[in-house]
BAFI-3210 file (N, C-alpha, C; in Angstrom, 3 decimals, decimal comma, padded with zeros to 6 digits):
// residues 176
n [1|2|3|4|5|6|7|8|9|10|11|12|13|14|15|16|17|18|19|20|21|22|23|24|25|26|27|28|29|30|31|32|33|34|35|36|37|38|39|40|41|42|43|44|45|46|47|48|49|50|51|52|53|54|55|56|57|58|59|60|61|62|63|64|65|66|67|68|69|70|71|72|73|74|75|76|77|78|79|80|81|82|83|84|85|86|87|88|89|90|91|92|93|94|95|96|97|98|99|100|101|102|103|104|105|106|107|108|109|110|111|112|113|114|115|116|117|118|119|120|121|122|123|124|125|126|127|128|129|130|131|132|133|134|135|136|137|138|139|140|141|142|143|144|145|146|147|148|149|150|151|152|153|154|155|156|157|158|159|160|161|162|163|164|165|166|167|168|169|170|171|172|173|174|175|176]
n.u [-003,588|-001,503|001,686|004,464|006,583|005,846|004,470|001,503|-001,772|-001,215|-001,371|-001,665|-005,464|-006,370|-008,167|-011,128|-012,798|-015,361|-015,211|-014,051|-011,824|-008,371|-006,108|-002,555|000,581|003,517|003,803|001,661|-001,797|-002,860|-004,796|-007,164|-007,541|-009,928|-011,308|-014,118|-016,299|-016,870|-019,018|-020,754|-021,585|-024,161|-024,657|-025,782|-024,202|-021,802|-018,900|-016,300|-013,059|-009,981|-006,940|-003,263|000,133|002,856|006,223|008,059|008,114|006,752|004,574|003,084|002,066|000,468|-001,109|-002,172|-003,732|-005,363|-007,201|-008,191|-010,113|-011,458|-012,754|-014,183|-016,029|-017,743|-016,940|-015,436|-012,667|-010,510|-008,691|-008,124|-007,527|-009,141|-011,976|-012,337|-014,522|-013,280|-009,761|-006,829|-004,172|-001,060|001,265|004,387|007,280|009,924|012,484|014,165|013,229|011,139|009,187|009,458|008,184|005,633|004,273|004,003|002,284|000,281|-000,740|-001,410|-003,406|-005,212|-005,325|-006,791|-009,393|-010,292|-010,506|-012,993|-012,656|-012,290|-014,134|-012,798|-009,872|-007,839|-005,201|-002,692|-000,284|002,759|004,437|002,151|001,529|004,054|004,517|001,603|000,871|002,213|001,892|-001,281|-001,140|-000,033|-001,060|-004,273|-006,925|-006,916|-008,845|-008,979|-006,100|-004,483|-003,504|-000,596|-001,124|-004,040|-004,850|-006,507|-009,213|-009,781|-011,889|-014,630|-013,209|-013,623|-016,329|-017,573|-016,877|-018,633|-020,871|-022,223|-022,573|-021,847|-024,318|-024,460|-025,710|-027,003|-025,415|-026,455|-026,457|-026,376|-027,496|-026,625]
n.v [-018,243|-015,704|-015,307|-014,905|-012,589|-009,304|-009,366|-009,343|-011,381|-013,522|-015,907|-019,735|-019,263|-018,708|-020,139|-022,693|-025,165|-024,674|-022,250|-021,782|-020,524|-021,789|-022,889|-023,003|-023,915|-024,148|-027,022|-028,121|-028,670|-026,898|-026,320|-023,710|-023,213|-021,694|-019,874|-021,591|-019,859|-018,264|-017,095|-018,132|-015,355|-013,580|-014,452|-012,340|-010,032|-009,975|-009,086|-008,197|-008,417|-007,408|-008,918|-007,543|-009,170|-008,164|-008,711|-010,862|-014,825|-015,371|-012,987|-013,743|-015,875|-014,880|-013,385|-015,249|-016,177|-014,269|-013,948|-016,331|-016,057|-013,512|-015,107|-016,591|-015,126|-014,532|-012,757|-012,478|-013,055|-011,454|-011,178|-008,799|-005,160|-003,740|-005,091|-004,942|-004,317|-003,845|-003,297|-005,020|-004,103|-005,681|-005,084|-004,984|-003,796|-003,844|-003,867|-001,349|-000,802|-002,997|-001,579|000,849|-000,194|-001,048|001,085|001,834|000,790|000,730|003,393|003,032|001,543|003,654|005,450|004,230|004,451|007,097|007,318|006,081|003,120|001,131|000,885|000,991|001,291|-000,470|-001,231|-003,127|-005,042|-004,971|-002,325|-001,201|-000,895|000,100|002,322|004,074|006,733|008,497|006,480|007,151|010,398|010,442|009,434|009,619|008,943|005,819|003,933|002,115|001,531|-001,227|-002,797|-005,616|-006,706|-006,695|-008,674|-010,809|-009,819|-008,684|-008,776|-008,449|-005,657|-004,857|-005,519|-003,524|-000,774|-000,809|-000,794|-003,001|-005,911|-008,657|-010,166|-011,707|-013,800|-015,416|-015,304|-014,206|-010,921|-007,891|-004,855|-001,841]
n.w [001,725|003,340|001,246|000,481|002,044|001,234|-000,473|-001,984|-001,371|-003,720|-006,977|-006,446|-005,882|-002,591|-002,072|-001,521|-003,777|-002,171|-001,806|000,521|003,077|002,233|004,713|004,786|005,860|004,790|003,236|004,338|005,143|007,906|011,027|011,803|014,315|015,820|018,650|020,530|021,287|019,024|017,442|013,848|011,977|010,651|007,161|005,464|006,089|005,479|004,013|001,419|001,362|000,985|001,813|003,091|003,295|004,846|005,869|008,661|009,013|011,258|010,889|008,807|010,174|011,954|010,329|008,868|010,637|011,499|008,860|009,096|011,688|010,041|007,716|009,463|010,930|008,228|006,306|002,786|001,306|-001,158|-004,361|-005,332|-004,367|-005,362|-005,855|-003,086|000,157|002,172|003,701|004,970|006,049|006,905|008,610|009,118|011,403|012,059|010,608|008,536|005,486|005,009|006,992|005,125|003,224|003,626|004,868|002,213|000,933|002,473|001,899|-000,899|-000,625|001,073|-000,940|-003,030|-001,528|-001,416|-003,740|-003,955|-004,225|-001,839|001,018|003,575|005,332|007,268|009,214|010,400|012,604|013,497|012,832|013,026|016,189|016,864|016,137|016,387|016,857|014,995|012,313|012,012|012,185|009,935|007,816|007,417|006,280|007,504|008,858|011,318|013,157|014,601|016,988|017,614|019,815|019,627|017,674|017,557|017,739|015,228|013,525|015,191|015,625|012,953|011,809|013,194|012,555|010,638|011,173|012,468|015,235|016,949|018,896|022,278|023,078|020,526|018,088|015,916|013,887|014,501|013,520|014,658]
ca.u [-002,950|-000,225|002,822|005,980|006,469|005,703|003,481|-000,242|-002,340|-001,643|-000,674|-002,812|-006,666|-006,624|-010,202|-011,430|-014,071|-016,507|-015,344|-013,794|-010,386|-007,618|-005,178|-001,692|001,767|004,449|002,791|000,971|-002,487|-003,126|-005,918|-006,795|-008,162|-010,618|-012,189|-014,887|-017,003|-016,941|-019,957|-020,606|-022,236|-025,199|-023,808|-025,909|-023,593|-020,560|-018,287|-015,620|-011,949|-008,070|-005,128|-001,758|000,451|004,384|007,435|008,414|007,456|005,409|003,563|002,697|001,183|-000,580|-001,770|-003,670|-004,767|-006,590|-007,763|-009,332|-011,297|-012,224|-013,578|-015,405|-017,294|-018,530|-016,487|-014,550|-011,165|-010,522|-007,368|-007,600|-007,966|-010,029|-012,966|-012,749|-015,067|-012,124|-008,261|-006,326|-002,802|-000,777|002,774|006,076|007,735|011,050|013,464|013,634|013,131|009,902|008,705|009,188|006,737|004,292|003,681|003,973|000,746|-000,747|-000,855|-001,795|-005,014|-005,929|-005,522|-008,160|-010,296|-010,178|-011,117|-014,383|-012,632|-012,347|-015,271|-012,488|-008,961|-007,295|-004,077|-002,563|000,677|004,377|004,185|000,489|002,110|004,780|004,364|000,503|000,634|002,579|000,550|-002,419|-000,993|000,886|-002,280|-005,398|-007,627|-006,913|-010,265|-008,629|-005,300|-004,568|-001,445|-000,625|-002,122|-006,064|-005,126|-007,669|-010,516|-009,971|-013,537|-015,134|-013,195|-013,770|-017,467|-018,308|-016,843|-019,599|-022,218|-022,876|-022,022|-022,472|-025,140|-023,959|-026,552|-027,685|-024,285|-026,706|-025,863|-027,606|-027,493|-026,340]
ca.v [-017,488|-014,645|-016,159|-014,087|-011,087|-007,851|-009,965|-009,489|-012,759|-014,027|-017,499|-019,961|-019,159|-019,929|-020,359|-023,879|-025,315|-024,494|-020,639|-021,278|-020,426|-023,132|-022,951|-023,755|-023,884|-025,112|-027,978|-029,192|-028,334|-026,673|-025,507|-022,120|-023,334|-020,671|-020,458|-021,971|-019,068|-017,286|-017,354|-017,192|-014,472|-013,534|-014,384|-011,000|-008,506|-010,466|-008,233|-008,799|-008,366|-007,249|-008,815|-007,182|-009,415|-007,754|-009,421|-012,221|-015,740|-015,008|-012,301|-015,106|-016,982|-014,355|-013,004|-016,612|-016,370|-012,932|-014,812|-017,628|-015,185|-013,082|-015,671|-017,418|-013,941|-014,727|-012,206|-013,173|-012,902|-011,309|-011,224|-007,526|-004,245|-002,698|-005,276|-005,387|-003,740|-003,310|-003,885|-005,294|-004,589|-006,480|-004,592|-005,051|-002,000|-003,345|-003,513|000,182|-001,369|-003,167|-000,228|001,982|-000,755|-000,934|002,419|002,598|-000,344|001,581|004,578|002,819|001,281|004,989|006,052|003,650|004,797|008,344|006,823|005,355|001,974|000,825|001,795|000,833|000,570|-001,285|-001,369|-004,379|-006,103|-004,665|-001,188|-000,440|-001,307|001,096|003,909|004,462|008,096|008,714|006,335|008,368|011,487|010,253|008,230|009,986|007,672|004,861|003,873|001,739|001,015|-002,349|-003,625|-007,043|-007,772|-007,011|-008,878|-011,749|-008,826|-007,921|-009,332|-007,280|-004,132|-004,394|-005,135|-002,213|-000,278|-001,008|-000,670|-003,867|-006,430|-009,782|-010,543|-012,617|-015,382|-016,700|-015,221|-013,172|-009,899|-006,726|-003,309|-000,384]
ca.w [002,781|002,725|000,547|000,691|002,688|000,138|-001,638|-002,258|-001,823|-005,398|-007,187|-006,243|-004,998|-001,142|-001,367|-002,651|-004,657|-001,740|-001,475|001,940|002,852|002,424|005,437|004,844|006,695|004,134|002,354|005,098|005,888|009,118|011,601|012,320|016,399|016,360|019,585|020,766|021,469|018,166|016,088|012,345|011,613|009,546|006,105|004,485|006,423|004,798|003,343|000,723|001,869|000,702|002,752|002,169|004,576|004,940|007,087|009,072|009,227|012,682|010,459|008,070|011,111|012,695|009,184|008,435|011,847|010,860|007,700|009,848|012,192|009,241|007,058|010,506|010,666|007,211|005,788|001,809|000,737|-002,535|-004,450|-006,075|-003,776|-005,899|-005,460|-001,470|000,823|002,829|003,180|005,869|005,861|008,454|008,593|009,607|011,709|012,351|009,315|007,413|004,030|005,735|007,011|003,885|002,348|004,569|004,373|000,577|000,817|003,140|001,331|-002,110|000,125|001,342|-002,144|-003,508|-000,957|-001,955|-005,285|-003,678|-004,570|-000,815|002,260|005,311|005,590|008,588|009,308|012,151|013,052|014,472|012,257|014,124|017,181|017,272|015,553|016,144|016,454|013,255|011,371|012,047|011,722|008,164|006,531|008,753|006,328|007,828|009,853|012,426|013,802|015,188|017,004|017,717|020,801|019,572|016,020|018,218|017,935|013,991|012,824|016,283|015,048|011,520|012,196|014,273|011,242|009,391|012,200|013,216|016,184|017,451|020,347|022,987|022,993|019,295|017,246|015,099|013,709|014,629|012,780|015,255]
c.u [-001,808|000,558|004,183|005,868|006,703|004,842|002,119|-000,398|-002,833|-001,092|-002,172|-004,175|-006,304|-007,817|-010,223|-012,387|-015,265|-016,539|-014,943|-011,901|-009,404|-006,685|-004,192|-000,381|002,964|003,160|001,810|-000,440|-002,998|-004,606|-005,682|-006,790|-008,691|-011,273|-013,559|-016,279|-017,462|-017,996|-020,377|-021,524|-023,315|-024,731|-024,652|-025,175|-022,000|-020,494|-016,532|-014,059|-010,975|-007,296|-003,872|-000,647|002,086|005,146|007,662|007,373|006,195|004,712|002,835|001,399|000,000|-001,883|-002,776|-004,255|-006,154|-007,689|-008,948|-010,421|-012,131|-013,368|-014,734|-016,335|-017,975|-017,751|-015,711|-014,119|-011,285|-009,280|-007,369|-008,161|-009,276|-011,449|-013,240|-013,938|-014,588|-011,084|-007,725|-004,526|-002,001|000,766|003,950|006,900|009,383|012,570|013,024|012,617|011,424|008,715|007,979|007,988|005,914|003,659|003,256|002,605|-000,355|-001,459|-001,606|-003,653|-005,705|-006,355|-006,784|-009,433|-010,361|-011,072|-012,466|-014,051|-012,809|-013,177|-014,086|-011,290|-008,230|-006,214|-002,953|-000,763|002,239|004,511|003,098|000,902|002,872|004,759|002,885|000,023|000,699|001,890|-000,261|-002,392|-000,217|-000,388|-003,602|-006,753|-008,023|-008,034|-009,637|-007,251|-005,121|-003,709|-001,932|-001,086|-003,400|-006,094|-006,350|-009,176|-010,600|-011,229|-014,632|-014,462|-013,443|-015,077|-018,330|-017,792|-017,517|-020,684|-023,087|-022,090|-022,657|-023,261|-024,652|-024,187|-026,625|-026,541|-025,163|-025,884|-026,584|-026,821|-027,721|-027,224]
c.v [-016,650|-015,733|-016,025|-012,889|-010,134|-008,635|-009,767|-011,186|-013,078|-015,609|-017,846|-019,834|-020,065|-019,933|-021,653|-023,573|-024,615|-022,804|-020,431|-021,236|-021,657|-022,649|-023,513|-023,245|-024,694|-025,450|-028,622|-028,074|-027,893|-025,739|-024,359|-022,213|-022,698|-021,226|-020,708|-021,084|-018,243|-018,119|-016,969|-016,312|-013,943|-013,687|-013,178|-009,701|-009,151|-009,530|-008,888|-007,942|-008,536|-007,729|-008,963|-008,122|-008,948|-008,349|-010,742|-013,104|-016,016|-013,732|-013,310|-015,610|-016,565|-013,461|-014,342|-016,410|-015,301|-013,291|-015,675|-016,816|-013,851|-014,020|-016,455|-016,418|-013,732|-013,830|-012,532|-012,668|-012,297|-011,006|-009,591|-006,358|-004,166|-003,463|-005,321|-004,234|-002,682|-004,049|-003,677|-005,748|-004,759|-006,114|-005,377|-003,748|-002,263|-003,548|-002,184|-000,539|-001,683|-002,107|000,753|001,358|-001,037|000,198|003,348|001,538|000,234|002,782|004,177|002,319|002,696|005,762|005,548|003,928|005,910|007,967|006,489|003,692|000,784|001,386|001,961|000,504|000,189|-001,680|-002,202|-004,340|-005,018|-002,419|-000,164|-000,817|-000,304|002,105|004,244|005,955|008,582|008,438|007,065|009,602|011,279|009,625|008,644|009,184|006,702|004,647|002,903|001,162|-000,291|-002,837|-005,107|-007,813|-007,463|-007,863|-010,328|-011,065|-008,537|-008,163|-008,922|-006,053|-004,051|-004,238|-003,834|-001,217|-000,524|-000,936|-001,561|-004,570|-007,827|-009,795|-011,786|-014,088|-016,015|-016,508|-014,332|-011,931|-008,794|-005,395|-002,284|000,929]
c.w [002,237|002,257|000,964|001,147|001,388|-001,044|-001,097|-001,994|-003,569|-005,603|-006,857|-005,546|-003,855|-001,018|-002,214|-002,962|-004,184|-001,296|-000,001|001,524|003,362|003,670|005,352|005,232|005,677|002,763|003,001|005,495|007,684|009,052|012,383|014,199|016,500|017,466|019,393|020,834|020,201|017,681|015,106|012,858|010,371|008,432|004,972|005,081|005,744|004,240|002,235|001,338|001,404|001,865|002,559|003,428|004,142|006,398|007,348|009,409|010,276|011,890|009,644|008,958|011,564|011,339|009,202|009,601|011,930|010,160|008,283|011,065|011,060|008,125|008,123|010,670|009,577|006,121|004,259|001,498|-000,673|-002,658|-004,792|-004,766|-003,877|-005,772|-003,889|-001,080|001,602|002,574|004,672|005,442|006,683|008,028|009,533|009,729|012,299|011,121|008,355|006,066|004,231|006,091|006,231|003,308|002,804|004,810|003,133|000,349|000,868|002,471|000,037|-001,659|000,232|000,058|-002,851|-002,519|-000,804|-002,778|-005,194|-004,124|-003,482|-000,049|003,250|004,410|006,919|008,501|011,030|012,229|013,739|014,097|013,328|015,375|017,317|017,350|015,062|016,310|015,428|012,354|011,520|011,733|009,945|007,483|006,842|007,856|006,325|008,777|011,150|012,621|014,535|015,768|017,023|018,453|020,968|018,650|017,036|017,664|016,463|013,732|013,751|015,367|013,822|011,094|012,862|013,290|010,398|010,309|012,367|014,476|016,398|019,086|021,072|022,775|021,546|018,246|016,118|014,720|013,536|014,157|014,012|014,890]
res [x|x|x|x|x|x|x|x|x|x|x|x|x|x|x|x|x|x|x|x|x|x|x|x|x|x|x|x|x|x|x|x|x|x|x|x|x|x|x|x|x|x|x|x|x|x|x|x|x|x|x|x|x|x|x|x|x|x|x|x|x|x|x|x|x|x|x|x|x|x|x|x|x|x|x|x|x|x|x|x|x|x|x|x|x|x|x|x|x|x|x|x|x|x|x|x|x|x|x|x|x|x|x|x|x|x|x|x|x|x|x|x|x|x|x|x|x|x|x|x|x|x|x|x|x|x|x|x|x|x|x|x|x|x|x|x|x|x|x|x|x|x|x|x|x|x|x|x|x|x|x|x|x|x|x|x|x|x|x|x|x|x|x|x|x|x|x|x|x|x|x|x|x|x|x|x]
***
């Protein structure tokens, strides 16, 4: 899980032995509670995944919580940009300093996807919340905006960016 605010997911792999993601709060293991309703998802539309998490301790929280509905959609974590699919960077929009680096992330994501190094970048938390005009007009290839009260929906919006979706009934995953 995120570590320190302005940190990349580095140090130790949060994925264990079995390639799932470890969840932790401190030192203590915790659960993500995903609901009840969510279901995996085909594990051949899995996609591989950057998350940059910036700010306060409640970004932390709601970052693993991202984590735990991205990896329940089948989706995997990777530590370096440059192998993701995509990149999910979960900002912080109210300290300048914060700010400045959340937009200097942002920008280094868009850049690798110039490069053809990234397909999608996605951008969530207090930052995408406020200032969602700006962003857009300051970064325009950012593929989706996110504030804080869809971060529930990231693994729906990040899916449908890739042109698929879940069916109600069996949790499959159908191609758009």
């Amino acid at each position: 899980p995120a570590k320190i605010p302005g940190e990349p997911l580095r140090g130790p792999s949060p994925l264990d032995a079995g390639g799932r993601i470890v969840y932790r709060s401190g030192d203590h293991r915790v659960s993500p509670n995903l609901p009840r309703e969510l279901k995996v998802l085909n594990v051949s539309a899995s996609r591989k995944f950057h998350f940059y998490c910036l700010g306060c301790p409640k970004n932390v929280v709601d970052g693993e919580r991202m984590l735990a509905l991205l990896d329940h959609a089948g989706h995997q974590l990777v530590e370096d940009a440059a192998d993701a699919d995509f990149a999910v960077v979960h900002t912080c929009g109210f300290v300048r300093d914060a700010r400045d680096e959340s937009l200097e992330v942002i920008r280094d994501m868009c850049r690798l996807k110039r490069e053809g190094q990234l397909e999608r970048v996605f951008v969530t938390g207090c930052l995408a919340e406020r200032d969602r005009e700006r962003l857009a007009e300051q970064c325009p290839e950012v593929d989706r905006i996110i504030g804080v009260f869809a971060r529930e929906e990231i693994a729906t919006l990040v899916d449908s960016h890739f042109g698929a979706s879940q069916t109600e009934d069996d949790g499959q995953l159908l191609v758009l």
